[in-house]
Residue, then its C-alpha position, 0 to 999 in steps of 0.5 A: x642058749x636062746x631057750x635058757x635066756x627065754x626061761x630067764x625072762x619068763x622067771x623075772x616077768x614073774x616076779x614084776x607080775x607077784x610084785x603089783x599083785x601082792x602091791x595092790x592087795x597090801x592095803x585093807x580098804x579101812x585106810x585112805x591115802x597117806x598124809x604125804x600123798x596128797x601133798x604130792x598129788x596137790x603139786x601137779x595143780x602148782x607144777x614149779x621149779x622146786x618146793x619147800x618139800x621136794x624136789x620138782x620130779x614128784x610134781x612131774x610124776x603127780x602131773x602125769x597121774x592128773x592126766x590119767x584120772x587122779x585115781x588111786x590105781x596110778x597113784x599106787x601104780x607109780x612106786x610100785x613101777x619104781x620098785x619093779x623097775x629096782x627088781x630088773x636092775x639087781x637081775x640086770x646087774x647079776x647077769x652082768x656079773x656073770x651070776x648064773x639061773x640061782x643068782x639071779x632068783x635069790x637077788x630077785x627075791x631079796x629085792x622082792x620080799x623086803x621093805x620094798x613093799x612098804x616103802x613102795x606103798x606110798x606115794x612119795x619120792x623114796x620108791x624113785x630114790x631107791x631106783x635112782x640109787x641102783x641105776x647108778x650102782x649099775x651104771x658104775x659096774x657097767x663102766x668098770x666092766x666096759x671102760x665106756x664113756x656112755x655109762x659115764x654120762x648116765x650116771x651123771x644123768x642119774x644123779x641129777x634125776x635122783x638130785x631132782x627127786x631127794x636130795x638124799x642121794x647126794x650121800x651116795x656120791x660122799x660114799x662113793x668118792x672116798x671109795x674111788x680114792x682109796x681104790x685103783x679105780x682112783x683114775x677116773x679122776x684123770x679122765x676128763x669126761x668125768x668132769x663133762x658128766x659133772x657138768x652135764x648133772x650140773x646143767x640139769x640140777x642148776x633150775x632147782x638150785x636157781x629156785x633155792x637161791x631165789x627162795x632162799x634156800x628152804x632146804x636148809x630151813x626145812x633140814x633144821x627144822x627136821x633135825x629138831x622136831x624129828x631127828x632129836x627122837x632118832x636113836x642109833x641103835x633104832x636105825x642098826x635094829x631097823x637095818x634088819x628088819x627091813x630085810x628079814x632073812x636075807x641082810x645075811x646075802x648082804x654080809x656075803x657080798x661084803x666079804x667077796x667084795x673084800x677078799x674074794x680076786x673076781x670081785x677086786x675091780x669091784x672093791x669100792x663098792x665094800x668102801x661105799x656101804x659102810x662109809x654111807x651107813x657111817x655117815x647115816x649114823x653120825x647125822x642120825x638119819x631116819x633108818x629109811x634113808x639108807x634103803x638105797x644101798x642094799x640092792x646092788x648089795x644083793x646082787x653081788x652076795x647072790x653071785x658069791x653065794x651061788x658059786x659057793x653052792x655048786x656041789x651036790x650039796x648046793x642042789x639041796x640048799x639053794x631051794x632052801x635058801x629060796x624059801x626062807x627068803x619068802x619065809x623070813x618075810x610072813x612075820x613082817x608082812x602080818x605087822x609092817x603094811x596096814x592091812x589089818x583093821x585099826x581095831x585088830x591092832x589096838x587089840x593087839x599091839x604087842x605085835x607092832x610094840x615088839x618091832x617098834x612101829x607104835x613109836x612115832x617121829x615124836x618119840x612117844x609110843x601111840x595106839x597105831x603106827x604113824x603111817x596107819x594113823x595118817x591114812x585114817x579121818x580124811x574122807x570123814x574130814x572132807x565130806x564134813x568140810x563139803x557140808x559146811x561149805x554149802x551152808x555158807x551164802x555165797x560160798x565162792x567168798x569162803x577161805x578155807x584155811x587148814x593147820x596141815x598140808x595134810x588136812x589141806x590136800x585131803x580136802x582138795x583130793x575128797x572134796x565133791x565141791x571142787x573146793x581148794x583148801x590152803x594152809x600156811x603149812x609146807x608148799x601151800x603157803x605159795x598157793x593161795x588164792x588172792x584174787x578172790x575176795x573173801x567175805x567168810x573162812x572155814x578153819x579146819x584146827x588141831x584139837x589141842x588148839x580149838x578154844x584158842x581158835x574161837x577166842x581169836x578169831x569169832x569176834x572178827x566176824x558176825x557169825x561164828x560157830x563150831x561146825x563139826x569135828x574128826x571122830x575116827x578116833x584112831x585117826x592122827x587127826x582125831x578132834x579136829x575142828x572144823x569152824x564156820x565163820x561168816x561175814x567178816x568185820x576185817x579185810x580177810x585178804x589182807x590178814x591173810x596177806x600179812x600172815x603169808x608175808x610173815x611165814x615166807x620170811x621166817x622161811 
């Protein structure tokens, strides 16, 4: 018994090992860190109870990163931990249903050759919520399967982490408490340790819901504005088709783990898991949410497909298919590992774009199709930017005097992460808006401005000062931020920090 479980163990520390290796080569060394990522790495210099953007728990996670060198390495290294730590919860929770040696490969290597990796390339709170989201899949089988108070009190703690890191994983709980009433697990509802838990998720939720109410609740601006600027361009179908291709080959094993949950007798105390997936993806449909957002339901959803199926195969024929199932896990994968992850040249993808148009990636959040996908365009110009940036800023005459004021958080954190000058650029855009520095008494503004927008810029702001000049712009021309311009204005006519006091003044309200 002991061999077997020491085999077991060998088995999955293989999979977490493939899991970082195949991670940190999934990027080509043309591309920098995304736009996100520097928005999120900005917030450990501005740790707080909440953001305009997210939740507090990626300031924390950024906090920790600061503390070990700021690199590259543990800004990658973290998702790629969440998406580990996700691969030992579908093992955990195949051994918890009793799976046996196949169930438990087959579950990981679903989890494994899926959208994880791309999901998990990026530093933002989706890798966490994908975690969040299986620990307390698990934690509900565990209680189901023990009847303890313990797993009652981790799934409200799970919660409320996952609460502090998205707040996408509220849909879970509205998938989860139909579920419970249209089942016998219903009486969890008498159990007054349930109402303990949610007290106790409430206690550790209630300092970012204090900062919404004293922000005036940003959420709710932030999920207007995402609805009309993004969701607008979102199709249903898109999000169907997108289910697919997030998991090539495997979204069968998911079929197979709906239909035990529904007819099969050893999985019936289970039954509120097959009324929990399709009220979520339901509920993902009519708001018409980004296809992303449900990635969090499919794990646990492996694990019990992996289970049935392998109490399917055990005959002589399973002997032949469960290797062929294995592999055509790994398989399915290589076409959307050539097109999914930026690890070929921009220019290999302008030349070829037949294969990104095909899976729909050259359409962006605006709905119009462009050269790159959007991801890759955002992790494009953002060295050039902030080098060129350095440069301006050291021909200005005491240049310690000098705002520098960015239309994006993007272009802003970008500046803040590559700058050698040790600069710290603001915008009115997202979380920067709390973080400008008034202290400083401001003689002269570097404006880094979009392209579409640079004549406005000269005409309006060149005559509030006795020098101006356009100083530089992105030429990486498959960059989103392709034409930005970088403008030198020196020695201000007006009050700076007062305008710029003003400005903050009028966006917070808008807020």
């Amino acid at each position: 018994m002991e061999k077997k479980q020491y085999e077991k163990n060998i088995i999955l520390i293989c999979f977490i090992l493939v899991k970082f290796l195949i991670q940190y080569s999934l990027i080509s060394p043309e591309y920098e860190l995304q736009r996100d990522e520097f928005l999120h790495i900005d917030q450990a210099n501005h740790l707080a109870l909440g953001y305009f953007s997210v939740p507090p728990v990626t300031s924390w996670i950024s906090y920790i990163i600061k503390l070990l060198g700021n690199t590259v390495f543990w800004i990658k290294f973290f998702p790629t931990l969440f998406g580990a730590l996700t691969i030992l919860l579908v093992w955990k929770t195949i051994e918890e249903l009793k799976g046996n040696l196949f169930a438990l490969i087959l579950g990981a290597s679903c989890v494994t050759f899926s959208v994880l990796f791309r999901l998990n390339t990026l530093f933002q709170p989706n890798s966490l919520d994908v975690l969040c989201w299986t620990s307390l899949f698990y934690f509900i089988i565990k209680y189901l399967n023990s009847n303890q108070t313990k797993w009652i009190y981790l799934i409200a703690f799970t919660f409320a982490i996952g609460f502090l890191n998205k707040y996408n994983i509220i849909f879970l709980v509205l998938g989860i408490i139909p579920s419970l009433l249209l089942t016998a697990e219903r009486k969890i509802f008498r159990n007054k340790n349930l109402y303990f838990g949610i007290g106790l998720a409430f206690i550790i939720i209630s300092p970012n819901i204090i900062w919404q109410f004293n922000n005036h609740f940003p959420v709710v601006h932030h999920l207007h504005e995402l609805s009309e600027t993004q969701l607008v361009n979102v199709d249903r179908w898109s999000f169907i088709r997108s289910q697919f291709l997030f998991f090539p080959g495997t979204l069968i094993v998911v079929f197979f783990g709906l239909f035990a949950l529904l007819k099969q007798q050893k999985f019936k105390k289970y039954r509120l898991f097959f009324w929990t997936f399709f009220i979520i993806i339901s509920i993902f449909l009519f708001l018409k949410a980004k296809d992303y957002y449900a990635i969090g339901v499919y794990p646990i959803y492996f694990a019990f497909g992996s289970v049935y199926i392998s109490t399917l195969l055990e005959n002589e024929i399973g002997k032949i298919l469960k290797p062929i199932f294995i592999l055509l896990v790994a398989v399915c994968f290589i076409p959307i590992y050539r097109v999914a992850f930026p690890n070929k040249s921009p220019e290999y993808i302008v030349n070829h774009p037949d294969k990104y148009r095909k899976f729909g990636m050259l359409t962006w959040e605006d709905g119009k199709e462009h050269q790159l996908p959007q991801d890759f365009a955002d992790m494009l110009g953002w060295k050039e930017l902030a080098k060129k940036v350095d440069s301006v800023y050291m021909t200005i005459p005491n240049p310690k005097n000098t705002l520098i004021l960015c239309d994006n958080y993007g272009q802003a954190g970008a500046i803040n992460y590559y700058s050698k000058k040790g600069i710290r650029a603001v915008t009115f855009n997202a979380d920067y808006i709390n973080w400008f520095d008034f202290e400083t008494k401001y003689y002269h503004l570097i404006r880094i401005k979009n392209a579409w927008e640079k004549e406005n810029e000269w005409t309006e702001t060149s005559p509030y000062f006795e020098n101006a000049c356009i100083a530089d712009s992105i030429t990486n021309k498959y960059a989103r931020e392709y034409g930005t311009t970088i403008f030198s204005f020196m020695n201000a006519k007006i009050d700076i920090n007062e305008r710029i006091k003003k400005e903050v003044e009028e966006v917070k309200n808008f807020h």
